[in-house]
RODO-2510 file (C-alpha; in nm, 4 decimals, decimal comma):
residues 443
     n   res          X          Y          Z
     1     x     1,5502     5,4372     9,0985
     2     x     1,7803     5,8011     9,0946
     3     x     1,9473     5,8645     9,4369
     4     x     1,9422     6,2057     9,3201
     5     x     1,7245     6,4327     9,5241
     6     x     1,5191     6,5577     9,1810
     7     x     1,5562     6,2016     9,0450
     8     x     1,3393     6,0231     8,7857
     9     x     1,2153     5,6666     8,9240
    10     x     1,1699     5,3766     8,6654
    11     x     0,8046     5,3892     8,6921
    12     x     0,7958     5,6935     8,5857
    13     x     0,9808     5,6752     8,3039
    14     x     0,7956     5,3203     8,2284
    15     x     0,3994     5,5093     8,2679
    16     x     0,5358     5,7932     8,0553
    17     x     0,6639     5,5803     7,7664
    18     x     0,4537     5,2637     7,7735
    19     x     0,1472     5,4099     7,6067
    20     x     0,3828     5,6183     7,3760
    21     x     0,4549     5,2821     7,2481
    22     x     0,1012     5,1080     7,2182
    23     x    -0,0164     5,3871     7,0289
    24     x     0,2546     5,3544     6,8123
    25     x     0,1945     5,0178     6,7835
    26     x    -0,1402     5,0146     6,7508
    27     x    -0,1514     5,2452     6,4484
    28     x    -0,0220     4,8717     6,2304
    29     x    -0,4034     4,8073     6,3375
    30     x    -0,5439     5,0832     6,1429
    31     x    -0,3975     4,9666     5,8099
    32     x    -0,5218     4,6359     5,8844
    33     x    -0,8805     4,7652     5,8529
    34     x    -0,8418     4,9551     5,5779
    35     x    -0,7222     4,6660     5,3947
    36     x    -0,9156     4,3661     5,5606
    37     x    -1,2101     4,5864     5,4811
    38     x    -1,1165     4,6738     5,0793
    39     x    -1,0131     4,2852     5,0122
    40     x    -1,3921     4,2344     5,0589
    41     x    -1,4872     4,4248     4,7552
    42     x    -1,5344     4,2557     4,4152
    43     x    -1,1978     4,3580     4,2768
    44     x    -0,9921     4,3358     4,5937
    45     x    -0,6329     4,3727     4,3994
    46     x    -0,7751     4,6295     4,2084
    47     x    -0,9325     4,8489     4,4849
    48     x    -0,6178     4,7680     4,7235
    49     x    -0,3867     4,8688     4,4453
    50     x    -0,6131     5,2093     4,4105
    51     x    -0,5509     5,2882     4,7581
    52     x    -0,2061     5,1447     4,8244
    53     x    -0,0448     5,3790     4,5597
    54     x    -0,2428     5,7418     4,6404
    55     x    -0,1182     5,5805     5,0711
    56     x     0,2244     5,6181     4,9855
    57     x     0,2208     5,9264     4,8320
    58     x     0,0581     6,0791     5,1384
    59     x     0,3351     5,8985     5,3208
    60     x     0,5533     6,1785     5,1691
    61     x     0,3602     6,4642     5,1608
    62     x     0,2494     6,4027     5,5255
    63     x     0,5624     6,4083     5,6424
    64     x     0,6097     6,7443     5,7353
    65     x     0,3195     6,7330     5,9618
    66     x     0,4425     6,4240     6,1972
    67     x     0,7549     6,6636     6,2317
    68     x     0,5911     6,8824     6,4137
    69     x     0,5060     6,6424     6,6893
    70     x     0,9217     6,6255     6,8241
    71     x     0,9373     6,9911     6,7275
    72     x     0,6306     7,1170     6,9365
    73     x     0,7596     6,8434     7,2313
    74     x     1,1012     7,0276     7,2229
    75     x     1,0063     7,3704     7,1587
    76     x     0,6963     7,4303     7,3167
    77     x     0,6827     7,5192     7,7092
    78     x     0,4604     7,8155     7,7803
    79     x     0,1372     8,0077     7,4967
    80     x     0,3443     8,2306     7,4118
    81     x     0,6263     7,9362     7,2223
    82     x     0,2583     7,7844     7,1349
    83     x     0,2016     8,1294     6,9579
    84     x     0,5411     8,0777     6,7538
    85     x     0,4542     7,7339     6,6774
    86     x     0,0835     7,7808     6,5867
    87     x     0,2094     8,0465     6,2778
    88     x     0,4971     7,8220     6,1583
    89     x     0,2055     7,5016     6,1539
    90     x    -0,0052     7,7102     5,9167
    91     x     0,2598     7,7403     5,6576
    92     x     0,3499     7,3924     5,6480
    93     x    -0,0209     7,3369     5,6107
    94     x    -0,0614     7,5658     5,3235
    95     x     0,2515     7,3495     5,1867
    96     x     0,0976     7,0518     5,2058
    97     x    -0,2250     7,1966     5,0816
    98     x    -0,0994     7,3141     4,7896
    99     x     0,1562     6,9672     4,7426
   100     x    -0,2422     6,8486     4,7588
   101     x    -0,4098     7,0470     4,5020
   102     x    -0,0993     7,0143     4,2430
   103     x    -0,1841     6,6249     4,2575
   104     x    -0,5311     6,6298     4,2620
   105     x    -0,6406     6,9011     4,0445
   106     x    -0,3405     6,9081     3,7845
   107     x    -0,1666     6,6859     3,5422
   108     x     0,0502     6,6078     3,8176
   109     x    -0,1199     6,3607     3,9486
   110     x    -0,1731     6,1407     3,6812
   111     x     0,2385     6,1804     3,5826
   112     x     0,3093     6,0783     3,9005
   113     x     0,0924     5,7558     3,9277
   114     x     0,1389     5,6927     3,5822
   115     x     0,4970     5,7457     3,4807
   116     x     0,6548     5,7645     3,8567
   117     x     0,4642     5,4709     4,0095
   118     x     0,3802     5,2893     3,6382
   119     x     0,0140     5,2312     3,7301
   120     x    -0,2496     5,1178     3,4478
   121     x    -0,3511     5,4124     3,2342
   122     x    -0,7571     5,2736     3,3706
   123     x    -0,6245     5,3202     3,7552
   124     x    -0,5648     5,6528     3,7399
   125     x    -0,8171     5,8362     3,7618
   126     x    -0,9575     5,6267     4,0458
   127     x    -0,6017     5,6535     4,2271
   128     x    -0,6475     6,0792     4,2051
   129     x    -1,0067     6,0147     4,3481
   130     x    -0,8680     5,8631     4,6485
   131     x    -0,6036     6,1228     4,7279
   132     x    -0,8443     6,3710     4,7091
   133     x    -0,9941     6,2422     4,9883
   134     x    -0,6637     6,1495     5,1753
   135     x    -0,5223     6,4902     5,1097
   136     x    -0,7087     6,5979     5,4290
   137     x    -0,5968     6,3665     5,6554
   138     x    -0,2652     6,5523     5,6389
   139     x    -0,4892     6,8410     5,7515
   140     x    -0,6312     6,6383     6,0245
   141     x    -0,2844     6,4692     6,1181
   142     x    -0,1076     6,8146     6,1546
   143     x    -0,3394     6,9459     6,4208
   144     x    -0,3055     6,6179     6,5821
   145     x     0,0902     6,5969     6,5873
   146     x     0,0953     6,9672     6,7267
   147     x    -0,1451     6,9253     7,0163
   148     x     0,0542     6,5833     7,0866
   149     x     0,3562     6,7508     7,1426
   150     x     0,2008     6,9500     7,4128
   151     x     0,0120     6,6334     7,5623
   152     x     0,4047     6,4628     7,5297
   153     x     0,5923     6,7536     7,6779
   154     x     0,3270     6,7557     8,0303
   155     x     0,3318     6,3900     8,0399
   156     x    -0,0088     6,2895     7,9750
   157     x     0,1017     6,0480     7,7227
   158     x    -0,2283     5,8061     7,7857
   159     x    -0,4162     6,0404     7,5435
   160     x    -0,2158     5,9119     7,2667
   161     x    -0,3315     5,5470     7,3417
   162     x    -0,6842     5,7131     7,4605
   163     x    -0,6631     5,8732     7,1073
   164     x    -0,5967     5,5786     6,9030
   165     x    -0,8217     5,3448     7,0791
   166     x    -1,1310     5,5983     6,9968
   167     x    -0,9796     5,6464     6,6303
   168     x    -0,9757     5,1927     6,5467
   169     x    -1,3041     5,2081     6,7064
   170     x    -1,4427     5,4684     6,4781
   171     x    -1,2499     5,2779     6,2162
   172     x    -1,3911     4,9408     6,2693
   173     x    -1,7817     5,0012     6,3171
   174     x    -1,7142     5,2078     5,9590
   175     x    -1,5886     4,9240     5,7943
   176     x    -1,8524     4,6984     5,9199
   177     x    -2,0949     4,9803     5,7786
   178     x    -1,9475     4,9599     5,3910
   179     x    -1,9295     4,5768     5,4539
   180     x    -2,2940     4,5414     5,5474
   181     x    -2,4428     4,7583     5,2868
   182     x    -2,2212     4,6191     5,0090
   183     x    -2,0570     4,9685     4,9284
   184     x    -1,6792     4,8115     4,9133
   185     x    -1,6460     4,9807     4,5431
   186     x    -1,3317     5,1920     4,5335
   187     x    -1,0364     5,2705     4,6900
   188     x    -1,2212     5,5855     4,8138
   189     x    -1,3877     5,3603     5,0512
   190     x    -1,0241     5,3182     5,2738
   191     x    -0,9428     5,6697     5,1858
   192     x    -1,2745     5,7558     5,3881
   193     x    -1,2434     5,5239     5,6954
   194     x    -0,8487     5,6627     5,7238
   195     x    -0,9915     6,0501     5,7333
   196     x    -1,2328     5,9391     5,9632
   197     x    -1,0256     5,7540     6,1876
   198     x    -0,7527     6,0400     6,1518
   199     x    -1,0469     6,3314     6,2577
   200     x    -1,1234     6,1445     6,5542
   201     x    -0,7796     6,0772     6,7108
   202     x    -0,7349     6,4397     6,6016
   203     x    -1,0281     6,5794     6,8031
   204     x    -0,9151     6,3943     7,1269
   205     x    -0,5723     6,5771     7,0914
   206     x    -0,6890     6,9244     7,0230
   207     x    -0,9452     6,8386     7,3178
   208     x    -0,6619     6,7267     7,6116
   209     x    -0,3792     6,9597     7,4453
   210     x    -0,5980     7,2823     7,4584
   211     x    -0,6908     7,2372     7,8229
   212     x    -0,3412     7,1490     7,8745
   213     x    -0,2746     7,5417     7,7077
   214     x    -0,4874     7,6788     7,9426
   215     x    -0,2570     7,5643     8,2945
   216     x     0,0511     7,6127     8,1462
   217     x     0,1930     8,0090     8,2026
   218     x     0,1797     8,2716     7,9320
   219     x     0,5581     8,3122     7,9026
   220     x     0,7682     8,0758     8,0969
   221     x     1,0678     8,2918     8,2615
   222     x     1,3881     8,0492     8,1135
   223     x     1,2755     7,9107     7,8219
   224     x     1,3983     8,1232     7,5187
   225     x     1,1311     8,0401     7,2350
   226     x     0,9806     8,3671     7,1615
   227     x     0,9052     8,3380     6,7469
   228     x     0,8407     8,1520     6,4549
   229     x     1,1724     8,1923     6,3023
   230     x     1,3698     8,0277     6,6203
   231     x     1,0801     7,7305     6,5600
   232     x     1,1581     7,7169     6,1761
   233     x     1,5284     7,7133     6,2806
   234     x     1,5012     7,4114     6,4934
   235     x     1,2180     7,2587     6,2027
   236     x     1,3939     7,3168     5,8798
   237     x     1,6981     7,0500     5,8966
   238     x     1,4206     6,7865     6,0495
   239     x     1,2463     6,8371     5,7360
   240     x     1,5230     6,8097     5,4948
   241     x     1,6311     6,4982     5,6222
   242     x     1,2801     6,3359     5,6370
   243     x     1,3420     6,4180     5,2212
   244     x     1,6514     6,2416     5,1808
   245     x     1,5259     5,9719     5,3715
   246     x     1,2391     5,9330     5,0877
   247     x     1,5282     5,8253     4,8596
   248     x     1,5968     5,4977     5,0723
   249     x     1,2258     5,2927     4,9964
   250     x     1,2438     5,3267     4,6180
   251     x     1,6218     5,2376     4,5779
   252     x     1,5950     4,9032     4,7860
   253     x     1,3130     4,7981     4,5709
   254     x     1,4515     4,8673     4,2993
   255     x     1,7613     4,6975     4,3345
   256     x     1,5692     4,4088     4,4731
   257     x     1,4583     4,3724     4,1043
   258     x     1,8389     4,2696     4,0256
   259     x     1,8499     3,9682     4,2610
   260     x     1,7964     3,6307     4,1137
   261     x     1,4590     3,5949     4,1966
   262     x     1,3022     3,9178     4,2163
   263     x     0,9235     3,8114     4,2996
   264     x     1,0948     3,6366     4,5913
   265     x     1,2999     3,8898     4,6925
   266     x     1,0167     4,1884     4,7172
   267     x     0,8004     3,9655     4,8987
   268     x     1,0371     3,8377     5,1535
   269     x     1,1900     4,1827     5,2668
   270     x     0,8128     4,3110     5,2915
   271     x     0,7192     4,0510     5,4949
   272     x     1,0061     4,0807     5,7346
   273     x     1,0453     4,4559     5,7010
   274     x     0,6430     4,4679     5,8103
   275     x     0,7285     4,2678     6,1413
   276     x     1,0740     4,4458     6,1923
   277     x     0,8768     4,7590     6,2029
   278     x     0,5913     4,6449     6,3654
   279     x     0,8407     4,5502     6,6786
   280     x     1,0718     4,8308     6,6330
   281     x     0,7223     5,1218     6,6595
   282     x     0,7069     5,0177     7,0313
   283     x     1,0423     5,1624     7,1047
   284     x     1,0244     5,4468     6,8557
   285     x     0,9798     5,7113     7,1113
   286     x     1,2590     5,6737     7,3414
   287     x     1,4071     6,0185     7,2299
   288     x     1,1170     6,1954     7,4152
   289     x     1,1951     5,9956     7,7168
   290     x     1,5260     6,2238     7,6782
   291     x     1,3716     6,5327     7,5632
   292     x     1,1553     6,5196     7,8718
   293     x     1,3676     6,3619     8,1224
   294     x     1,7131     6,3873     8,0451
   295     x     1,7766     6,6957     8,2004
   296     x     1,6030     6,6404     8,4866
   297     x     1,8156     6,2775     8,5709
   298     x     2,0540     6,1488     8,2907
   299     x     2,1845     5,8574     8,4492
   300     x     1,7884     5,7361     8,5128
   301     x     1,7484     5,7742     8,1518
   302     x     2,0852     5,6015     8,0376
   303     x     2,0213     5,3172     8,2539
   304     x     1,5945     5,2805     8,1275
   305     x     1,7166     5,2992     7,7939
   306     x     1,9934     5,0140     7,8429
   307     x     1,6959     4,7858     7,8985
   308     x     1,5031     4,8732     7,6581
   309     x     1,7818     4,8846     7,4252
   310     x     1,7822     4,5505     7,3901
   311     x     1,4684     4,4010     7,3761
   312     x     1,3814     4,4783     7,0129
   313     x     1,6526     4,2212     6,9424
   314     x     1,4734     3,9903     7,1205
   315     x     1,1788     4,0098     7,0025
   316     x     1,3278     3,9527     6,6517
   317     x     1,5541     3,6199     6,7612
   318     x     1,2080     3,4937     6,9204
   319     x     1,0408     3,5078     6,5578
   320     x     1,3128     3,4032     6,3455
   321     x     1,4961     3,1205     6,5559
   322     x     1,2052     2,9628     6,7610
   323     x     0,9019     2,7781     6,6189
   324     x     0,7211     3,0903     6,6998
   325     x     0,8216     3,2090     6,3753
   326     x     0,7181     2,9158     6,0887
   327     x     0,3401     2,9049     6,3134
   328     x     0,3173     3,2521     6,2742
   329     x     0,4232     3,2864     5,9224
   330     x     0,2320     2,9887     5,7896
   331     x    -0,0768     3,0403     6,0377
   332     x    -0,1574     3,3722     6,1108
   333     x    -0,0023     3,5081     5,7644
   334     x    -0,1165     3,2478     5,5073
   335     x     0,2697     3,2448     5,3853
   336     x     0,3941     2,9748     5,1858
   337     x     0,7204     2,7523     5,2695
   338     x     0,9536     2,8974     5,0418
   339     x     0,8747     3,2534     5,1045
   340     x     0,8301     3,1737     5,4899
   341     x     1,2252     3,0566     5,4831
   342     x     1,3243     3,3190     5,2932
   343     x     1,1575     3,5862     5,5104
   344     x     1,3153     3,4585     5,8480
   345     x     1,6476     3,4617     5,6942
   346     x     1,5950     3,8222     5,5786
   347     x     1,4839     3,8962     5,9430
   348     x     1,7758     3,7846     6,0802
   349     x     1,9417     4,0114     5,9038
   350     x     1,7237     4,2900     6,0833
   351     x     1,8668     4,2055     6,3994
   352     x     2,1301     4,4991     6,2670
   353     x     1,9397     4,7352     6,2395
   354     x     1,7535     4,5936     6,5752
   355     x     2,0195     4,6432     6,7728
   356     x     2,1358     5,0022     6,6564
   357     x     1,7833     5,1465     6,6163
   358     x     1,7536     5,1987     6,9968
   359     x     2,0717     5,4485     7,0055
   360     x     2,0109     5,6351     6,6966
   361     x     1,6509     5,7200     6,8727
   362     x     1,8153     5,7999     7,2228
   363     x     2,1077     5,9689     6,9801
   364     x     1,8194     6,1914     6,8443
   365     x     1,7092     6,2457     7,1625
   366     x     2,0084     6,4388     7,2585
   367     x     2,0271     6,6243     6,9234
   368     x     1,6803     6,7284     6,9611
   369     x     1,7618     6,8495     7,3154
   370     x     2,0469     7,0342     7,1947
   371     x     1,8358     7,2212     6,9044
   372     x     2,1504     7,0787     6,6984
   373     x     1,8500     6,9870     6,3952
   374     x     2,1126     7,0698     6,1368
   375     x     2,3045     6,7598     6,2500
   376     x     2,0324     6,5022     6,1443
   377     x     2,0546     6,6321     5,7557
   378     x     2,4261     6,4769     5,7757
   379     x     2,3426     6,1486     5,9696
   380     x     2,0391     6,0887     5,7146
   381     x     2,2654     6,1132     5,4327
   382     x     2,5641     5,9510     5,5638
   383     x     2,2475     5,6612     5,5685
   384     x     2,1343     5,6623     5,2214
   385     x     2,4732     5,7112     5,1148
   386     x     2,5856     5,3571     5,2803
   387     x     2,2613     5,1682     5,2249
   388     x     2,3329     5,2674     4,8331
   389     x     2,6871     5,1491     4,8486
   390     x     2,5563     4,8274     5,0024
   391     x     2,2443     4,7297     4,7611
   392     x     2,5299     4,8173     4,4454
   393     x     2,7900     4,5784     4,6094
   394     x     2,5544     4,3175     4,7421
   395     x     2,3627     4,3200     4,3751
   396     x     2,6925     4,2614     4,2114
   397     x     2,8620     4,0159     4,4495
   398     x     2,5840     3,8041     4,5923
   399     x     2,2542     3,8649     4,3810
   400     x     2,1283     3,5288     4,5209
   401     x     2,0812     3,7012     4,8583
   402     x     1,7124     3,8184     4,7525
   403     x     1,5610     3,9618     5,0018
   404     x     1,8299     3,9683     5,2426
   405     x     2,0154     4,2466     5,0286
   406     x     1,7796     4,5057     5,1526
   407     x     1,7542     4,4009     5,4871
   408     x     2,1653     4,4331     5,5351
   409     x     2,1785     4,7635     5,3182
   410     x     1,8663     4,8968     5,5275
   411     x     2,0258     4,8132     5,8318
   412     x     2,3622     4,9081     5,7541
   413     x     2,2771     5,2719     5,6167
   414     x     2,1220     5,2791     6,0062
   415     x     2,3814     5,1548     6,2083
   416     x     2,6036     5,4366     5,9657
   417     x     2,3258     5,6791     6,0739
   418     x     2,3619     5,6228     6,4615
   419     x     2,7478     5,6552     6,4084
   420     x     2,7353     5,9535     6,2950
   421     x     2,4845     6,0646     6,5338
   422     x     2,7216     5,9577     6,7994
   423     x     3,0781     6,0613     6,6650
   424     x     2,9279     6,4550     6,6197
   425     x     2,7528     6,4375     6,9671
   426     x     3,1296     6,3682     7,1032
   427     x     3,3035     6,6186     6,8820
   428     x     3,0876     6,9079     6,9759
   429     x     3,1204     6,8009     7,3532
   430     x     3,4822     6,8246     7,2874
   431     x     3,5086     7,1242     7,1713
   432     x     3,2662     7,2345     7,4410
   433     x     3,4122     7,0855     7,7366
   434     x     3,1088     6,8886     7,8249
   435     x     3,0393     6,5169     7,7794
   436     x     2,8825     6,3538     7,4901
   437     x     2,5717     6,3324     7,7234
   438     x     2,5428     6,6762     7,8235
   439     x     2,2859     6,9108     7,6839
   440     x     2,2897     7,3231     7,6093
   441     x     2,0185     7,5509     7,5199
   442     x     2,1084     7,6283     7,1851
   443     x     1,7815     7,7654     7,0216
***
């Protein structure tokens, strides 16, 4: 608890970020679905490969529309900052429209899945027929990520868990439907309950976040954001560095296919990179605890995040050094022995990246708080440019590593991406005369 007369308390900050969490969480549910539901078709590596492939490519191209979720959190305070935002959200959604229609209606598409991603020359067209279903859940996700900033930035963050809830219910009694009449026959099929699930969680947003619009004033007296250039100021950087970071997937898989046993290797750092992630989306939003508290109590917010900081590691040493781990892996996972061995020592590896994640996020926080965007184009490349270094070194020394050469160069390129983070956040304090932990309006 603050002692400071304006102070945060600890339940605060705990009702503010716990459902930021579960919904973060619980999206790892939605995939589930998808894929539980596809493996019950007659072709299930077929169909799952048709939707896997067209899922990752949305994974890029939807990127600029999560963006806007920290950028309408950090930028948005009165309608008239919505006004700003609203203008600069319909060009990035006649971006991704058109990234859409490129892929789906021109020879693009099939170069990409063809000669990018080396599908079958028979998959094709079925992998363009499922993106032209998924290109609209970028549609869908943008309006959602823009009326969840506002729901983040007034602290009503139990819509997002509301949301998700409604959207894996809407999810699941579809997927019993194409179960129970026997229409599991394409990838379309996930590509459909995803846009579904994705419209619903979507209307809940736009539902709370517009009657949040309505009670919060017209123009706000401090807060500087007038138009959409100051927006695409503060957006631009956060969406250059979401395209380096694209670079980081592809080159740890394919160096993983110059370890000694390559099957062995992909399959072990996708197992434990799946669980690593799935702990590590709880505690993915602690830089909105700082964008929305910091100000108000910094030592409140230093001291929450100290014990949260933590716990991701622990989660991690529970799996991969208890029994916990082997009954989970062979029970609930279907895993073999030698691949369940290999994956725990590849996720004790993750306990890196575990324990640095936490401060890059609070890190961001600050940077975000600062408006200092243009900062996170540098710590995302000093990133890729050490997890490359690693995979080439740990390739060429130790190729019998497998799986465990990803997880150290992942890890390492994100403990390089937090130091960075932190070493510019203390220059620019310097040279300001305020402590790394201070904040300006710098818009």
């Amino acid at each position: 608890m603050s002692n400071q007369p304006n102070g945060v308390s600890f339940g605060q900050l705990l009702t503010f970020f716990v459902p930021l969490g579960i919904s973060s969480s619980l999206i790892t549910i939605s995939h589930v679905i998808i894929n539980s539901t596809l493996a019950r078709s007659a072709a299930p590596e077929v169909i799952i490969a048709t939707y896997a492939l067209p899922l990752s490519v949305l994974g890029i191209t939807e990127k600029p529309a999560l963006l806007m979720r920290q950028t309408c959190s950090a930028l948005v305070r009165d309608r008239i900052s919505f006004r700003a935002m609203s203008v600069v959200s319909w060009y990035i959604l006649a971006c991704i429209l058109v990234m859409g229609g490129l892929i789906c209606y021109t020879p693009t598409g099939e170069w990409l899945f063809l000669h990018f991603f080396g599908a079958d020359e028979e998959l094709i067209q079925p992998m363009v027929d499922v993106y032209k279903v998924l290109m609209f859940v970028s549609i869908f996700s943008s309006l959602r990520c823009m009326y969840q900033g506002i729901i983040i930035s007034n602290m009503r963050t139990k819509w997002l868990t509301i949301g998700m809830i409604f959207r894996l219910l809407v999810m699941y009694l579809l997927s019993l439907y194409f179960i129970h009449t026997n229409s599991v026959d394409s990838g379309q099929v996930g590509a459909i309950i995803f846009l579904a699930g994705m419209m619903v969680e979507a209307a809940v947003s736009v539902w709370e976040g517009r009657s949040l619009l309505k009670q919060i004033p017209e123009k706000k007296p401090d807060h500087p954001v007038e138009r959409p250039h100051q927006i695409f100021h503060f957006y631009r950087p956060l969406l250059y560095s979401s395209i380096i970071a694209v670079i980081i997937g592809p080159a740890i898989n394919a160096f993983l296919g110059k370890t000694m046993d390559f099957q062995l290797a992909v399959a072990s750092f996708a197992i434990a990179a799946s669980l690593n992630q799935l702990v590590l989306s709880f505690f993915s939003y602690i830089h909105q605890i700082v964008l929305n508290f910091y100000r108000k109590d910094p030592a409140s917010v230093i001291r929450f995040t100290f014990i949260l900081a933590f716990m991701p590691t622990l989660l991690i040493a529970l799996v991969a050094y208890t029994p916990l781990g082997p009954w989970f892996m062979e029970n609930v996972m279907g895993v073999s022995e030698r691949l369940m061995h290999a994956s725990l020592s590849t996720l004790k590896v993750f306990m890196i990246m575990t324990l640095a994640f936490p401060w890059l996020d609070f890190g961001n926080g600050l940077v975000l708080l600062r408006g200092e965007t243009k900062l996170m184009v540098w710590s995302q490349a000093a990133n890729v440019a050490v997890t490359l270094i690693a995979l080439v070194l740990c390739v060429v020394l130790s190729p019998g590593w497998n799986g465990m050469i990803g997880a150290l160069a992942q890890s390492l390129g994100l403990a390089a991406e937090a130091a960075v983070v932190w070493l510019v956040l203390r220059a620019i304090g310097r040279s300001s005369g305020k402590p790394v932990t201070g904040v300006t309006q710098n818009m």
